[in-house]
N, C-alpha and C positions, 0 to 999 in steps of 0.2 A: 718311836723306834724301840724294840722290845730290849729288854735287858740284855749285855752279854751271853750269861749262863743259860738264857732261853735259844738262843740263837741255836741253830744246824749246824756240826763242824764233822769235817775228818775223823772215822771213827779213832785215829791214834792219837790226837789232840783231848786227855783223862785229866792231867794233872794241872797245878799250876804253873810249871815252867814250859810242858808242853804246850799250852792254851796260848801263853803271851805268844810263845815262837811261832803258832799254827799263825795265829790273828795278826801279827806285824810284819814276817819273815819268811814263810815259806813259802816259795813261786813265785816272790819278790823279782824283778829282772834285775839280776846286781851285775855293775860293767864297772866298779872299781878292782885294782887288782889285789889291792888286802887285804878288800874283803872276800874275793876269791880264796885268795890264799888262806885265809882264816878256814874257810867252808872245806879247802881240800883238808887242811888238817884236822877239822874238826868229823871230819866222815872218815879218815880213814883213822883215826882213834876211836872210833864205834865199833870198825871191824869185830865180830864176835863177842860184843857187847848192846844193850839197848839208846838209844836214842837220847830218854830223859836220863843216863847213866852221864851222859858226854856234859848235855845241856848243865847239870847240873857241878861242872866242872869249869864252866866257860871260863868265870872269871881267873880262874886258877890256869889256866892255859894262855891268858894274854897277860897275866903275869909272868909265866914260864918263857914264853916264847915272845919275846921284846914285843908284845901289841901285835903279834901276827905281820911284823916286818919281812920280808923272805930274806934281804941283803942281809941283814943281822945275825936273823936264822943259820940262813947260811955256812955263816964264821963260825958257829958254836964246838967246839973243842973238846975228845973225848971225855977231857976234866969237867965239863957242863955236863957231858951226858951223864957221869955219874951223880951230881949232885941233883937233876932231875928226875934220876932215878929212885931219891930220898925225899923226893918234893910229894907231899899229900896233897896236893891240889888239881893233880892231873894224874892219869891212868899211867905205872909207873911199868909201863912195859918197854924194856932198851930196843926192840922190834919197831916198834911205831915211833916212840923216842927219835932212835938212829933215821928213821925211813921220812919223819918231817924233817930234818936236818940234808936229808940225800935231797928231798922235795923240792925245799926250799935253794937250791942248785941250780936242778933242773928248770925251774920256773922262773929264775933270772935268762938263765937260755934263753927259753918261749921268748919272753919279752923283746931279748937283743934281737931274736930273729922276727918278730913280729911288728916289734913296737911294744905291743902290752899282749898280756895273758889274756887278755878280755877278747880282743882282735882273735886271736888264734881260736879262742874258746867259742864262740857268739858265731864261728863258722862251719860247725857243725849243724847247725838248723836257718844258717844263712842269714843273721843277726835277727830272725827274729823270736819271742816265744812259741811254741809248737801247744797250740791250744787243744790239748782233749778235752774228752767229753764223758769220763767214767760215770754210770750212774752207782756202781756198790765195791766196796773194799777188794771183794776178789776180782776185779777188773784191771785194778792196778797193776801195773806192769814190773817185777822184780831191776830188769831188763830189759834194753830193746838194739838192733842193730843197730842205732846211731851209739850208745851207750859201750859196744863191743870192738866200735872201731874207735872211739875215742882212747876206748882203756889201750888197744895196742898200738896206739901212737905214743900215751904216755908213757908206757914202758918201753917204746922203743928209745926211749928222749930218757931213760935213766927215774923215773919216776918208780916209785914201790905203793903196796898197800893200795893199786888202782883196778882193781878187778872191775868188768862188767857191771857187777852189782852197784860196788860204791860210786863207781862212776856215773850210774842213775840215782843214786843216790844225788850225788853232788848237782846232776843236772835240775831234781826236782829245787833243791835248796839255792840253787843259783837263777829260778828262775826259767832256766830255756824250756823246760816242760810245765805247763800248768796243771796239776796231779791231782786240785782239790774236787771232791767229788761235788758233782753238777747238783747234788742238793746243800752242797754244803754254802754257806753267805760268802765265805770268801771267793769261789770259783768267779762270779763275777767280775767283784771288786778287784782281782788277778787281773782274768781279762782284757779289764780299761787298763792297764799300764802296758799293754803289746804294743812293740815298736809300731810304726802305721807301714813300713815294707817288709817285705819277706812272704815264707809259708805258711801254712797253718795243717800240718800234714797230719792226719790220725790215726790212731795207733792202735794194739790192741797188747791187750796183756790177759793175765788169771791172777797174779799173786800180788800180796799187797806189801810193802816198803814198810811204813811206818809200826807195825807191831810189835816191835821189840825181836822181831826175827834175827838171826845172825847175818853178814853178810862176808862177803867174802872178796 
C-alpha cells in the first residue's frame, strides 16, 4: 500500500489538520446527534472564514461548548456569552456565539419532534448517502436544491448561520453527500459505508466548497 502522502486527495485537503480530517471525517455518514450538532456548529463558525481556520480550533470549541452537548448549550446564559467572547480558543464573534446557542434550541425541537436530528436530517436524501461522481474541483457543487430546502426548513424551525451554502457544507461533512473527487482514495472507501437502501441520485455543480472560499 503506497504511503499516505503519495496517495490522490481532495485538492483542499494541503495541511496537516486538513489531511487527518479529509482521510478520517469527511463523507463519513454520521447518524449520532452530537455529532451532528458539533458539524452544524462547527460550519456555521467558518461562515466568512477558512475551513483549517475552524479545524484548528476544534478543541477550543468542545471546550467552549460543554462537548458539543446541545441541552447544555442550550442553557448558556448572556454571562457565558460574554466570557466566550474572551475565550481565545474559538472564533470570538457574539453573531455565531449567540446563533450556536439559538442552534442548540432549535435542535432539541428537531429531536422532540422527530426523535433525533439524524431522523429529520437523513430524510432529506431518504437515509441514504447521495453518491457523486465529480472528476475535478470545479465540479463540486457550492450548493444544490436539496441543500436550499433544508436551509429554509432550518430557519423556519428558528435556526441561524444556515444558508444554502453552509448547509452543503454540512451535508458534505455529515456524510449525506459523498463530495470526494473520483480520483481521489478516499471516494471509494466513502462509498462502502452507503446505507444498502435508498438513492444514489447525481448531481451537478461548477464550484468548489473546500478552498477556503467564504460561505454564507
Amino acid at each position: 500500500m503506497p504511503l499516505n502522502r503519495a496517495r490522490r486527495r481532495c485538492h483542499w485537503a494541503r495541511g496537516g489538520p486538513d489531511i487527518a480530517y479529509h482521510d478520517h471525517e469527511w463523507g463519513v455518514p454520521v447518524r449520532a446527534d452530537r455529532r451532528l450538532f458539533e458539524l452544524l456548529l462547527l460550519e456555521g463558525a467558518q461562515a466568512g472564514l477558512s475551513w483549517a481556520t475552524v479545524l484548528a480550533r476544534r478543541s477550543g470549541y468542545r471546550a467552549a461548548f460543554a462537548a458539543f452537548d446541545p441541552a447544555r448549550v442550550a442553557r448558556f446564559t448572556k454571562a457565558r456569552v460574554e466570557r466566550l467572547l474572551r475565550d481565545p480558543g474559538i472564533i470570538r464573534h457574539r453573531g455565531k456565539i449567540e446563533s450556536a446557542i439559538t442552534n442548540a434550541g432549535a435542535f432539541l425541537a428537531v429531536q422532540r419532534e422527530h426523535g433525533s436530528f439524524a431522523a429529520y436530517l437523513w430524510s432529506y436524501v431518504d437515509g441514504r448517502p447521495v453518491q457523486n461522481r465529480w472528476r475535478l474541483p470545479r465540479h463540486v457543487p457550492a450548493q444544490t436544491s436539496v441543500s436550499h430546502t433544508l436551509s429554509r426548513d432550518l430557519k423556519r424551525r428558528g435556526f441561524t448561520f444556515v444558508g444554502p451554502t453552509i448547509c452543503y457544507a454540512f451535508m458534505q461533512a455529515a456524510g449525506l453527500v459523498n463530495d470526494h473527487l473520483t480520483s481521489c482514495f478516499r471516494h471509494t472507501e466513502v462509498m462502502g459505508l452507503a446505507a444498502p437502501k435508498g438513492r444514489e441520485p447525481a448531481g451537478k455543480g461548477r464550484s468548489s466548497l473546500r478552498s477556503g472560499r467564504r460561505r454564507t
